[in-house]
C-alpha positions as CSV (number, residue, x, y, z in Angstrom):
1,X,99.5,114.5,192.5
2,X,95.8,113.2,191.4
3,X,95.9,113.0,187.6
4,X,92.8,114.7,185.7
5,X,90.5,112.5,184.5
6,X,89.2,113.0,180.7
7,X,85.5,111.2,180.2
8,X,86.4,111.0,176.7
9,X,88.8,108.3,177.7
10,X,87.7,104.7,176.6
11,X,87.1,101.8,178.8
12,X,87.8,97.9,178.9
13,X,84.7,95.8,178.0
14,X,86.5,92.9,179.2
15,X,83.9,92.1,181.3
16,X,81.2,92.2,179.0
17,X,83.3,89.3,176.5
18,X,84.2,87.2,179.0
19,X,80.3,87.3,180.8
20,X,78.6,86.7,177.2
21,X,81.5,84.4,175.9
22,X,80.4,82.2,179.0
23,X,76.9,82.5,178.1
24,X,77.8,81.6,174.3
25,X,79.7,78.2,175.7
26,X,76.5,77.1,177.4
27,X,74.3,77.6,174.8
28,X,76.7,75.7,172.8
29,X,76.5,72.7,174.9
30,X,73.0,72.9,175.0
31,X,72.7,72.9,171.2
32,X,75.8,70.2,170.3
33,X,76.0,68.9,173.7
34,X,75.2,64.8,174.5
35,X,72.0,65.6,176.0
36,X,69.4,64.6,174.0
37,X,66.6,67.4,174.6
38,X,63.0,66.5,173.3
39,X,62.2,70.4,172.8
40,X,60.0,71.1,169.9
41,X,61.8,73.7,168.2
42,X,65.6,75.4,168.6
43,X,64.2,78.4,167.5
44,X,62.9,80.5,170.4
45,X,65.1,80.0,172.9
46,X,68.5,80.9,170.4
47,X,66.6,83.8,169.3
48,X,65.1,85.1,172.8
49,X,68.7,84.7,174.2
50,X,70.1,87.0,171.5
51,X,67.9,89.8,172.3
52,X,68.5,89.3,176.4
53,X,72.5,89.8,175.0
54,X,71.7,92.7,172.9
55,X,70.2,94.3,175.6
56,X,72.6,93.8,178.2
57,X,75.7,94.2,175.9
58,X,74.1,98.0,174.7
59,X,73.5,99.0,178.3
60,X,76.5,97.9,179.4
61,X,78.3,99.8,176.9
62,X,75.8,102.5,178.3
63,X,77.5,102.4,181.7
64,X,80.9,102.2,180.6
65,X,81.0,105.5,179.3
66,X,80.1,107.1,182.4
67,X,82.6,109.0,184.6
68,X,83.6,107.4,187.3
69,X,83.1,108.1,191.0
70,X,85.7,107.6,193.6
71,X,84.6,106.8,197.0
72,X,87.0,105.4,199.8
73,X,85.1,102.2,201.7
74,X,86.6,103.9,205.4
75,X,84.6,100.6,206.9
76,X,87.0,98.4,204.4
77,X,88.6,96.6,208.3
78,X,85.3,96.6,210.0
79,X,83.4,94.2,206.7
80,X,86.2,92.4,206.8
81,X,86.6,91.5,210.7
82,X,82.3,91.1,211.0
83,X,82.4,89.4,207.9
84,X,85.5,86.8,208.5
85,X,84.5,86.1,211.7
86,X,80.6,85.9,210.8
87,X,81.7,83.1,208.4
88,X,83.9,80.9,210.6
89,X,81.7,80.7,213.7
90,X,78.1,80.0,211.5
91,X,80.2,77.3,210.2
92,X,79.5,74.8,212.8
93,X,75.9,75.7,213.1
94,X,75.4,75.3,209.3
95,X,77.0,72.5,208.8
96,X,74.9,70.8,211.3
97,X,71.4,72.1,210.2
98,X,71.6,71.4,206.6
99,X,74.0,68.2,206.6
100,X,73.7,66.8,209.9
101,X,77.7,67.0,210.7
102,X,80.6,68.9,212.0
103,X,83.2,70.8,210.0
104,X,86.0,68.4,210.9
105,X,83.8,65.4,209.7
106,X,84.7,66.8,206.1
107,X,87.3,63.5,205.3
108,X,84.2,61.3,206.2
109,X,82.1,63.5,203.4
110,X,84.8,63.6,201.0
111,X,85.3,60.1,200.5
112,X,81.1,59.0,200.2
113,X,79.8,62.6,198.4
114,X,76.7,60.9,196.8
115,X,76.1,60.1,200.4
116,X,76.8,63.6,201.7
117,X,74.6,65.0,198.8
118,X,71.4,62.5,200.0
119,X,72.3,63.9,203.5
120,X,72.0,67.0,202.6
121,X,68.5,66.2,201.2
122,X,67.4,64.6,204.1
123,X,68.6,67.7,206.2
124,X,66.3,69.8,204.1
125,X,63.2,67.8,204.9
126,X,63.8,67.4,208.0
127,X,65.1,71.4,209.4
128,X,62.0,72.6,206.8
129,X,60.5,74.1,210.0
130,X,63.4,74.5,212.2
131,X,65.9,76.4,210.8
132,X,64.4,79.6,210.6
133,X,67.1,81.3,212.6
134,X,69.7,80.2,210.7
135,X,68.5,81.7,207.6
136,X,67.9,85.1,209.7
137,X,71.3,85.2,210.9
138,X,73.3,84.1,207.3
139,X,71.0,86.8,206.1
140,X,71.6,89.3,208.5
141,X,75.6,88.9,208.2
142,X,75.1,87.7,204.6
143,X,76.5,90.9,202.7
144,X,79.6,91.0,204.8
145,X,80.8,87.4,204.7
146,X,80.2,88.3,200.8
147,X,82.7,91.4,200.8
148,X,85.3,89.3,202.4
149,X,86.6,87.4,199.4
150,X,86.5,90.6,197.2
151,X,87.9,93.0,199.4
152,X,90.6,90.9,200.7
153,X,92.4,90.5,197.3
154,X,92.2,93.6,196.7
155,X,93.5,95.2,199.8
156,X,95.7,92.0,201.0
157,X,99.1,94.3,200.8
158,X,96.9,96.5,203.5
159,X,95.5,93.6,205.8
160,X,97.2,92.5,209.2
161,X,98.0,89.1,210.3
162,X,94.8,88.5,211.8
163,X,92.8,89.9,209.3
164,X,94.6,87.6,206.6
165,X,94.2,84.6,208.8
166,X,90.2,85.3,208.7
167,X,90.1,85.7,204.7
168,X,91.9,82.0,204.2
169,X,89.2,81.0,207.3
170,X,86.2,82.3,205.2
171,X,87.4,80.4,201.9
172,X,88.3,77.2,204.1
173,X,84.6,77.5,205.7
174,X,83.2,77.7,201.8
175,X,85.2,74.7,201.1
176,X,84.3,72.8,203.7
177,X,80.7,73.4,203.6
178,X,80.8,72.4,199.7
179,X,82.1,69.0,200.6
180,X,80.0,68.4,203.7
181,X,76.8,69.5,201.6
182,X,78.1,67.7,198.5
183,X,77.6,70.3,196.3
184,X,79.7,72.3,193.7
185,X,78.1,75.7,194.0
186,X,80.4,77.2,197.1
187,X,83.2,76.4,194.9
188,X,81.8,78.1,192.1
189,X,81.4,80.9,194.1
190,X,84.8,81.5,195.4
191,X,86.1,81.2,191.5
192,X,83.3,83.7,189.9
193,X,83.5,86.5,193.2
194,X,87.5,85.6,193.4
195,X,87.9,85.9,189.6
196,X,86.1,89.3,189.3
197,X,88.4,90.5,192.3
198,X,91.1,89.8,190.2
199,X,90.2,91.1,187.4
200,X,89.9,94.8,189.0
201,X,92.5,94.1,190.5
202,X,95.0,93.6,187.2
203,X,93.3,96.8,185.3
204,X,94.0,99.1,188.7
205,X,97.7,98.2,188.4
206,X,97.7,99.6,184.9
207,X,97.4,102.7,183.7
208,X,96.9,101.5,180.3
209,X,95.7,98.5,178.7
210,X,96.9,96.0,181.0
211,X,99.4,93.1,179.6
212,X,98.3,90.2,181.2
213,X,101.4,88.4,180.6
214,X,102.4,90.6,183.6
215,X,99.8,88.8,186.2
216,X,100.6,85.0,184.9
217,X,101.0,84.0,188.2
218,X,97.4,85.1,189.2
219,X,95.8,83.8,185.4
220,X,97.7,80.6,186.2
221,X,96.1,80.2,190.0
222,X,92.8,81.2,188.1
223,X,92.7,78.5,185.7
224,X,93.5,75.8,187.7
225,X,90.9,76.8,190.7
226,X,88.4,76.9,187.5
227,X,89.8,73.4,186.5
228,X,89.8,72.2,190.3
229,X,86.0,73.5,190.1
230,X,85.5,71.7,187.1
231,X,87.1,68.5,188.2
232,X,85.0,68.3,191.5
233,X,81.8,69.3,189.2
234,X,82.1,66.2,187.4
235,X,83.3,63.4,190.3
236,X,80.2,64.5,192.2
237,X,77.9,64.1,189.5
238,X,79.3,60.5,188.9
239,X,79.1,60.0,192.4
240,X,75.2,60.6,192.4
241,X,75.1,58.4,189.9
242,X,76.3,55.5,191.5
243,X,80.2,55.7,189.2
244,X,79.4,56.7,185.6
245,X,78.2,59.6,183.8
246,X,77.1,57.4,181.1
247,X,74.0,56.6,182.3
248,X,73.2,60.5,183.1
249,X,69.6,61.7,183.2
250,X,68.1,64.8,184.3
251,X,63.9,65.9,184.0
252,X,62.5,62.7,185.7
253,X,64.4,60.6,182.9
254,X,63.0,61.8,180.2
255,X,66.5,64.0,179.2
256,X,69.6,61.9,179.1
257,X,73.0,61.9,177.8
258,X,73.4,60.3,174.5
259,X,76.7,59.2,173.6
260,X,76.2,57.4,170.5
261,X,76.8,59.8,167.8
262,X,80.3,60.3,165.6
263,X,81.5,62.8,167.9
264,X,81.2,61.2,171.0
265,X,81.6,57.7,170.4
266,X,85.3,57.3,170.0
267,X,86.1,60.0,172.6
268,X,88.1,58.6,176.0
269,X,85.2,58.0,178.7
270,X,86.7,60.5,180.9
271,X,86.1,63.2,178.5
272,X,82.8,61.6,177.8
273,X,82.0,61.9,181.1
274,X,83.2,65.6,181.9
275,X,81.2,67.0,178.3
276,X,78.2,65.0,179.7
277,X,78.5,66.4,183.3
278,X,79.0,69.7,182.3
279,X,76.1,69.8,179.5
280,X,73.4,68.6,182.3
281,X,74.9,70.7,184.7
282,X,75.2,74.1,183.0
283,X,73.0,73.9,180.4
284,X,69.7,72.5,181.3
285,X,68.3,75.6,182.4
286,X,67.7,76.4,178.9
287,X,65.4,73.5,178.8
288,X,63.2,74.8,181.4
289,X,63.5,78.6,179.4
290,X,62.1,76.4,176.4
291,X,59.4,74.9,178.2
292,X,58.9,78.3,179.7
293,X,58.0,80.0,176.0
294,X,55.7,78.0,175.2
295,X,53.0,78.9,178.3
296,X,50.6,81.9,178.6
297,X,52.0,84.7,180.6
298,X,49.9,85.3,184.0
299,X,51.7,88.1,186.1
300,X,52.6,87.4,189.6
301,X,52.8,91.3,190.5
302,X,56.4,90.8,192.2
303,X,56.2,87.6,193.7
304,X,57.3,85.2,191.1
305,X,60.9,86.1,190.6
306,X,62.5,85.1,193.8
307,X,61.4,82.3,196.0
308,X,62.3,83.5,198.9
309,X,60.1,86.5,197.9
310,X,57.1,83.9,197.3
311,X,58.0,82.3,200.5
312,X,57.3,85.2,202.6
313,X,54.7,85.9,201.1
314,X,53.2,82.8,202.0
315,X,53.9,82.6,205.1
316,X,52.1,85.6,205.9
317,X,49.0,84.2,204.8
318,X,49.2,85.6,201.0
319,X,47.0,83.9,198.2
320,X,48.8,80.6,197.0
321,X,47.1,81.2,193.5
322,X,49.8,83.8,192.9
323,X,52.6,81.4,193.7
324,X,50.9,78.8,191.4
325,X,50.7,81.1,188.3
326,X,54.8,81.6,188.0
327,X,56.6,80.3,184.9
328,X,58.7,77.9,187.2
329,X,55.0,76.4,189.2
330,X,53.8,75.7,186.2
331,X,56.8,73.7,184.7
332,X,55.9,71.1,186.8
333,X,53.0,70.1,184.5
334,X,56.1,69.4,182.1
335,X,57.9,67.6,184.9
336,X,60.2,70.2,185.3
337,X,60.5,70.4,188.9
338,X,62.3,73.8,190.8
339,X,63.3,71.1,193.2
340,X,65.8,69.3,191.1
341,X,65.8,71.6,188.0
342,X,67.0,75.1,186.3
343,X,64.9,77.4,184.2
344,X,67.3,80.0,183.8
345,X,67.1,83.8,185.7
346,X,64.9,84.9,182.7
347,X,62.4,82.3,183.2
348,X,61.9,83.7,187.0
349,X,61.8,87.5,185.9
350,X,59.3,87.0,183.3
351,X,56.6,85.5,186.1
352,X,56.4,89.0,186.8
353,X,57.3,91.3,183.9
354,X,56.1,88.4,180.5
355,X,59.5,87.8,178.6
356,X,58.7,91.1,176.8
357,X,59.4,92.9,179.9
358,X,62.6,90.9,181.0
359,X,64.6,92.5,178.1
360,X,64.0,95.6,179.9
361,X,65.4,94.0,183.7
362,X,68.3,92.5,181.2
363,X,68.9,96.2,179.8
364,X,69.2,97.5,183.4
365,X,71.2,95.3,185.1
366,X,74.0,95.8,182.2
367,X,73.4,98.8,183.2
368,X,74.4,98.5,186.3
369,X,77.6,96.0,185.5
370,X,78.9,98.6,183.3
371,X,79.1,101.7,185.5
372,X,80.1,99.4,188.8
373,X,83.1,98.3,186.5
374,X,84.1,102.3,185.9
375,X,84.0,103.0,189.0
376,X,85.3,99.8,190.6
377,X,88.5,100.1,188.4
378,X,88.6,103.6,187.1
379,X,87.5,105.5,190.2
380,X,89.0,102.6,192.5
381,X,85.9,102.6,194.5
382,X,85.4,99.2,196.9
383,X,82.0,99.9,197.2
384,X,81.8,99.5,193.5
385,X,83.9,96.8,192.9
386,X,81.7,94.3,195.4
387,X,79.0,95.1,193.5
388,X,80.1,94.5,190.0
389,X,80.8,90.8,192.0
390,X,77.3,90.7,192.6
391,X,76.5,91.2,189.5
392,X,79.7,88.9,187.9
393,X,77.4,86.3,189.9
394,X,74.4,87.2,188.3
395,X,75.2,86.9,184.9
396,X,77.6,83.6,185.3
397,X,74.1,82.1,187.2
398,X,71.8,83.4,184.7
399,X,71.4,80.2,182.9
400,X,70.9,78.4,186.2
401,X,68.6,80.3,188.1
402,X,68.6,83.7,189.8
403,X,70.8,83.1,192.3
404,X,70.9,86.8,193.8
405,X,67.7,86.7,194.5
406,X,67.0,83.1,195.2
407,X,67.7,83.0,199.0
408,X,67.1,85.6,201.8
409,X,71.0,85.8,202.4
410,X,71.7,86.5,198.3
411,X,68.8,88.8,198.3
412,X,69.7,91.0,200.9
413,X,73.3,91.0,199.6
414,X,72.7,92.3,196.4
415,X,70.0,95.1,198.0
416,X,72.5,96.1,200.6
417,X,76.1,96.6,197.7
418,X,73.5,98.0,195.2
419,X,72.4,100.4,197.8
420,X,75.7,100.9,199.2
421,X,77.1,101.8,196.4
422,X,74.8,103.8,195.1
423,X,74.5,106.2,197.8
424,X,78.2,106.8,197.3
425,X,77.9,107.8,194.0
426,X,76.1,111.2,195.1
427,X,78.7,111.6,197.9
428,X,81.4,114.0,196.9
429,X,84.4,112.4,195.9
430,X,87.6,113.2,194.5
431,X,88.9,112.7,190.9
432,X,89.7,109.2,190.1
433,X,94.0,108.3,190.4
434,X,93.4,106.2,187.7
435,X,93.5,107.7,184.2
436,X,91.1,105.9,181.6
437,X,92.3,102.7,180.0
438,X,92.1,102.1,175.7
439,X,89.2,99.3,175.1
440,X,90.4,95.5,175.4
């Protein structure tokens, strides 16, 4: 028997702390953190970052008192096969384009990863022109390969052998290509997308505010994939710099770690090393936001926020002077490089809506988080709960870059869920099974 849903019935914002509580961290090391940032002034960017919260924390709470909308995802095994097997055999084909070596060359890269890093680099300059196809076809297959992670933990009770085997084959082909490319970010991704699985998947098992003493086993396997994450975030950075964090620099040399204050100085150098690491690495993008503030705003009518947006545009013959007018272009007469540096997503969106407007995009896309969570949890809809992924990506990225915008693949993933699920919300769908839950 369906129970009746009530929308006076509260919601978790769980979400919302743990998204903002994340944000609050980084802006914590970039303020106490060993990085010695020559900005002019703390001000703007502490201030401009409480507003983007506001926003997003009032919209979100917007979205979370809607009703939910159940919708069953009848394609759930077809994602999953396209998907898994989408990711295992462009494995091979990746690996070689943008690293210059096979999957089971991975020992090799594992034990040299500043060397598979500067490979990796070298693979870049030297596919620029040649591996157009494989962009095409990771975009093409792009939101399935996505979906796999998400839906696979959520429906693992309901897979078969053979799908099961594909889901471990999709998170060993994001593992691998981390350590062939050198690079932390796929390993990021499988804890943000896998962590937001989880997390609708605990609050569907309860039909009231879910104990999560009850799911230690999965908080347990969380943390130490976040501190695995963590671990291999800061070896790599040591290994690109030859051994030592100590001598870490970011900005053409002008920003480095500076150890020689109270708090650092009588720390153990392997917590030195990991506060450093983790200060460049998650926090610098606030640097380029600061940087950001203090230029003129010229609007790039659409183009400036994704560059893979400004790429096409170039390449069909569009007006460079566009392209040279965004926020992030013009960083570089700061020697703040896109190349090698982070501005934040709010540094991209303002190139076309001023960083009035991006309060607005902020505003929206909480929006959007919000109601995807109701319906994700509350109305069990899959459709909904790869989405709020997407957007779990967005806001765990947003002081890095835009990352769900920032390559054709990304892009079209977060068009094609956001559009996906949409559409189901206006298809007729059954009461929700799950009653509402009292707020966290």
């Amino acid at each position: 028997m369906i129970e009746n849903y009530s929308s006076k019935k509260i919601h978790s914002n769980f979400p919302l702390k743990l998204g903002m509580g994340y944000i609050i961290f980084t802006l914590t090391l970039f303020y106490i953190g060993p990085m010695d940032w020559p900005f002019i002034s703390m001000w703007p960017v502490l201030f401009y970052m409480i507003v983007l919260g506001v926003a997003t924390a009032t919209f979100f709470n917007v979205g979370l008192k809607k009703s939910p909308k159940q919708n069953d995802l009848k394609s759930r095994n077809t994602i999953l096969l396209i998907g898994g097997l989408s990711s295992i055999l462009l494995l091979y084909p990746t690996a070689q384009i943008y690293t210059g070596r096979a999957p089971w060359e991975v020992l090799q890269a594992l034990s040299d990863q500043r060397e598979a890093y500067s490979k990796l680099r070298e693979q870049l300059e030297l596919t620029q022109d040649s591996r157009g196809l494989m962009i095409l076809a990771r975009a093409l297959f792009g939101p399935f390969m996505f979906a796999v992670l998400p839906l696979g933990i959520l429906c693992w009770r309901n897979l078969s052998t053979a799908t099961r085997f594909l889901f471990i084959g999709t998170i060993l082909s994001s593992m691998i290509l981390s350590v062939l490319r050198g690079t932390t970010r796929e390993l990021a991704d499988l804890v943000i997308v896998g962590g937001a699985a989880f997390l609708i998947s605990i609050y569907r098992q309860s039909k009231t505010m879910p104990r999560f003493s009850q799911h230690w086993p999965k908080i347990v396997a969380g943390c130490v994939l976040t501190l695995g994450v963590l671990a291999a975030l800061t070896g790599r950075v040591e290994a690109r710099l030859g051994g030592s964090a100590s001598s870490l620099c970011i900005g053409g040399g002008y920003v480095c770690a500076n150890y020689d204050g109270p708090v650092y100085r009588d720390l153990p150098p392997i917590i030195i090393s990991a506060i450093g690491s983790l200060t460049g690495y998650l926090s610098q993008g606030y640097y380029g936001l600061s940087l950001a503030l203090q230029h003129d705003f010229v609007p790039t009518w659409g183009l400036g926020h994704s560059p893979i947006v400004g790429s096409l545009y170039r390449m069909q013959g569009g007006d460079a002077a566009y392209l040279n007018s965004t926020y992030i272009e013009r960083l570089n007469q700061d020697a703040w490089s896109s190349d090698s540096h982070w501005s934040t997503a709010a540094t991209w969106l303002a190139s076309d809506v001023s960083f009035w407007g991006v309060p607005i995009i902020l505003a929206f896309i909480g929006y959007l988080w919000g109601r995807s969570w109701v319906d994700a949890v509350y109305g069990v809809n899959d459709k909904a709960a790869v989405f709020f992924c997407v957007i779990m990506m967005m806001i765990f990225y947003f002081p890095a870059n835009n990352q769900m915008m920032g390559t054709l693949e990304a892009y079209l993933t977060t068009l094609f869920w956001g559009f996906f699920w949409t559409l189901s919300r206006h298809e007729s769908s059954a009461p929700p099974k799950t009653p509402g839950i009292l707020r966290a």
